[in-house]
C-alpha positions, 0 to 999 in steps of 0.5 A, spaced: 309 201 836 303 197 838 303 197 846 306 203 850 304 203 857 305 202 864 303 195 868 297 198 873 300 198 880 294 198 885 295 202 892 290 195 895 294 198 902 298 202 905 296 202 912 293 196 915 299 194 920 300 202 921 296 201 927 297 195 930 294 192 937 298 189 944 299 182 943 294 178 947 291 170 948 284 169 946 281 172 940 274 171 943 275 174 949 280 180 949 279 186 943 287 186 942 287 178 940 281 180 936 285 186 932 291 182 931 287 176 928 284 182 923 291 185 922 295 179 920 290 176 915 290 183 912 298 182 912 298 175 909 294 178 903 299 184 902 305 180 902 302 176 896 300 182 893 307 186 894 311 179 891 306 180 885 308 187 883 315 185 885 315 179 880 311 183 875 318 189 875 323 184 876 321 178 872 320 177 864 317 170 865 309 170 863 309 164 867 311 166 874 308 173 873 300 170 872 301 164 878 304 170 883 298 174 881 294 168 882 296 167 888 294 174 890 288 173 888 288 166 893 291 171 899 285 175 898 280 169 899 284 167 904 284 174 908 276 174 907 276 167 909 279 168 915 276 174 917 268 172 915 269 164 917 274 163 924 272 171 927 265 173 929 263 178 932 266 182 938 261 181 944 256 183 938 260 188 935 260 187 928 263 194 926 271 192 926 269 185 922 264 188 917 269 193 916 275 189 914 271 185 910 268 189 906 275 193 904 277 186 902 271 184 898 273 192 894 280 189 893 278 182 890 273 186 886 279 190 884 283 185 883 280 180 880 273 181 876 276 188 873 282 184 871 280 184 864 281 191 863 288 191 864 290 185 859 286 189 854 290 195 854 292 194 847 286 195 845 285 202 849 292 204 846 290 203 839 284 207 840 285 214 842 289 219 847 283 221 850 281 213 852 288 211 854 288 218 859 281 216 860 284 210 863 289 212 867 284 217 871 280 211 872 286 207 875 288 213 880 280 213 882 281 206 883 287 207 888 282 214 891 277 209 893 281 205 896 285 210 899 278 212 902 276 205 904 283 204 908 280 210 912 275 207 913 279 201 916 283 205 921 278 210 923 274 203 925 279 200 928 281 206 932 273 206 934 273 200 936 280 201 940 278 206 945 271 202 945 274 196 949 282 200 952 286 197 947 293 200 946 295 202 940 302 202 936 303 206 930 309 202 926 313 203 920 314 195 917 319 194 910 312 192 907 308 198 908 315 202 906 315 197 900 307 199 898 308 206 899 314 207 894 312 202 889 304 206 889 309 212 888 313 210 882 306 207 878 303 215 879 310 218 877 311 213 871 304 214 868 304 222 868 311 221 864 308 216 860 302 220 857 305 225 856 309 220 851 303 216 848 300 223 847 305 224 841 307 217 839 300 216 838 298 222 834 305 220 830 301 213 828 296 217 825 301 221 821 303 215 819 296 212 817 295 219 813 301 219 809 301 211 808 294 214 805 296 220 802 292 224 805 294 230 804 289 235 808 289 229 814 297 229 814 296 237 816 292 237 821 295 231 824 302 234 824 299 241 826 297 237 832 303 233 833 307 239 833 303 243 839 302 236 843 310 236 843 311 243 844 306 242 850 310 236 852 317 238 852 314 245 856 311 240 861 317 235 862 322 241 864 322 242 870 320 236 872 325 233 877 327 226 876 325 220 880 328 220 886 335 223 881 333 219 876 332 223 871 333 218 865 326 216 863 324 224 862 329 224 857 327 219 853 321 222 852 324 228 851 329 225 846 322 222 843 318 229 842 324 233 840 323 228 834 316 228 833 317 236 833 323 235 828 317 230 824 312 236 824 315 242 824 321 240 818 320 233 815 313 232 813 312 237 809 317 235 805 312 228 804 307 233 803 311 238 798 312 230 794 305 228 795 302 235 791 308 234 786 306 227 784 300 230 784 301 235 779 305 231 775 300 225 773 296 232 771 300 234 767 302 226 764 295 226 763 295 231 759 302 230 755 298 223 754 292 226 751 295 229 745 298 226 740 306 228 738 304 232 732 299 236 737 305 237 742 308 244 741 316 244 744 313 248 750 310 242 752 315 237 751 320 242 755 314 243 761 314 236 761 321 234 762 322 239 766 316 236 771 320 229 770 326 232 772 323 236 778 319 229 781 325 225 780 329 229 786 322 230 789 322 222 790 330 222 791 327 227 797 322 223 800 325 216 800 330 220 804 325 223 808 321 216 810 327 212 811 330 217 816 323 218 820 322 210 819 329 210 823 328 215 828 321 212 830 323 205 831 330 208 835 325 214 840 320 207 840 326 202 843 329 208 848 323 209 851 321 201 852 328 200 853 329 205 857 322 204 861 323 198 863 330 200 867 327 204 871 322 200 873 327 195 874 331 199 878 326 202 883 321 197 883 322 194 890 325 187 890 320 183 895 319 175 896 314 173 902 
């Protein structure tokens, strides 16, 4: 299978309408008219992004997916727009604005000039475990910076709240919740998956191996096989489900059983077939060599017998090859069926 892995769902914000200041009149004038014109600007910028990741979840149309993001990145320019065009100073304080804009700019930044690295995760899932799991902790060190730069927001805005009187609210709104929950099952997904990956592509280098009949590589490939879904499995048991939905967790389950059957009971019949094969052509090689006169009735018998022995061990490893081809695509569409339900299902459904 070529491509396993999760969409990337950024945290861009959590808090930004938690802390949210007295209406007033003149933005110019009163600091709560001020906070308030920052405030929806961060708001507009986050609907679009939550519709995005809504549609990104819920929705096989390509199409409407990339136009949702685009419109994303079109509420970002508008939320800086806003703030560094039709919002000066306050009494030449600059400290709230500078800090929202500088915020912003981080997310289109994120958004937009790092978007290339996304698309190109089929790459990364080609290369190796270590690049893929490489870039998930990028990823979560995506989310921290800007989790750090949200701090930042809030502490400017409390700063700036208690410098000019401004009273200020702290209120739960359905896009914050929505934020939340869906930064939460993007971190919960990725853990299940790499444990997933790690095995799945360490299985496409066993089969590289084989297809290679490369019979030092097979062994240590499937010795490492069987450790990392031994790990895995050990790993995944008393991980609790996502909020009781325990199905994505078995998937993978099901799909480490399997590699560790791979390892630990089927390939070595590939590799029991490989040094046959390999012993039989010796041995042809030789029966070839010399002529029937110079053939005494031990060597005839020694042949047939090798015939006799490499015909079943074909029998075997066909068998063994098409039930592992079987198992594979069956592990592989459960998981990509499987995944796809669970984000469907716990995705929270969001239009502006």
């Amino acid at each position: 299978m070529k491509k396993l892995f999760t969409p990337l769902i950024l945290l861009l914000i959590v808090t930004c309408a938690a802390i949210k200041p007295a209406k007033a009149q003149d933005a110019g004038t009163d600091p709560g008219a001020y906070m308030n014109v920052i405030s929806d600007a961060e708001t507009g910028m986050n609907k679009s992004y939550m519709a995005y990741i809504s549609a990104s979840a819920h929705s096989s149309r390509k199409r409407k997916i990339e136009k949702m993001r685009e419109q994303a990145i079109e509420a970002i320019q508008t939320c800086q727009n806003t703030i560094n065009y039709n919002l000066g100073p306050f009494k030449g304080d600059n400290s709230l604005r500078q800090s929202s804009l500088s915020y912003v700019a981080l997310c289109y930044k994120i958004f937009n000039d790092d978007y290339a690295h996304i698309v190109n995760m089929d790459d990364i899932a080609e290369r190796s475990y270590d690049e893929m799991q490489a870039y998930l902790l990028l990823q979560q060190a995506t989310n921290d910076t800007l989790q750090a730069a949200i701090t930042r927001v809030n502490k400017a805005q409390e700063t700036f709240a208690a410098k000019y009187n401004v009273t200020l609210t702290s209120d739960r709104t359905e896009l914050s919740d929505k934020m939340k929950e869906s930064n939460k099952l993007s971190e919960y997904r990725d853990k299940v998956y790499l444990i997933f990956y790690k095995c799945n592509w360490e299985d496409n280098q066993l089969t590289n191996a084989v297809n290679e009949k490369n019979v030092t590589k097979i062994e240590q490939t499937r010795s490492a096989l069987g450790k990392y879904a031994t790990e895995g499995l050990a790993t995944l048991e008393p991980m609790l489900g996502y909020d009781g939905d325990n199905t994505l967790v078995e998937s993978v389950k099901q799909a480490l059983n399997f590699y560790k059957d791979e390892a630990q009971t089927q390939i070595p019949k590939v590799t029991d077939f490989f040094l046959k094969e390999e012993n039989f052509e010796k041995l042809k090689t030789a029966m070839d060599s010399k002529s029937s006169d110079q053939r005494t009735q031990k060597d005839v018998d020694a042949y047939n017998a090798a015939v006799n022995d490499i015909n079943a061990a074909v029998k075997t490893y066909n068998q063994t090859n098409n039930d592992l081809n079987n198992g594979r695509n069956d592990v592989n569409k459960n998981y990509d069926e499987t995944e796809k339900a669970f984000t469907d299902t716990h995705t929270p459904y969001y239009k502006k």
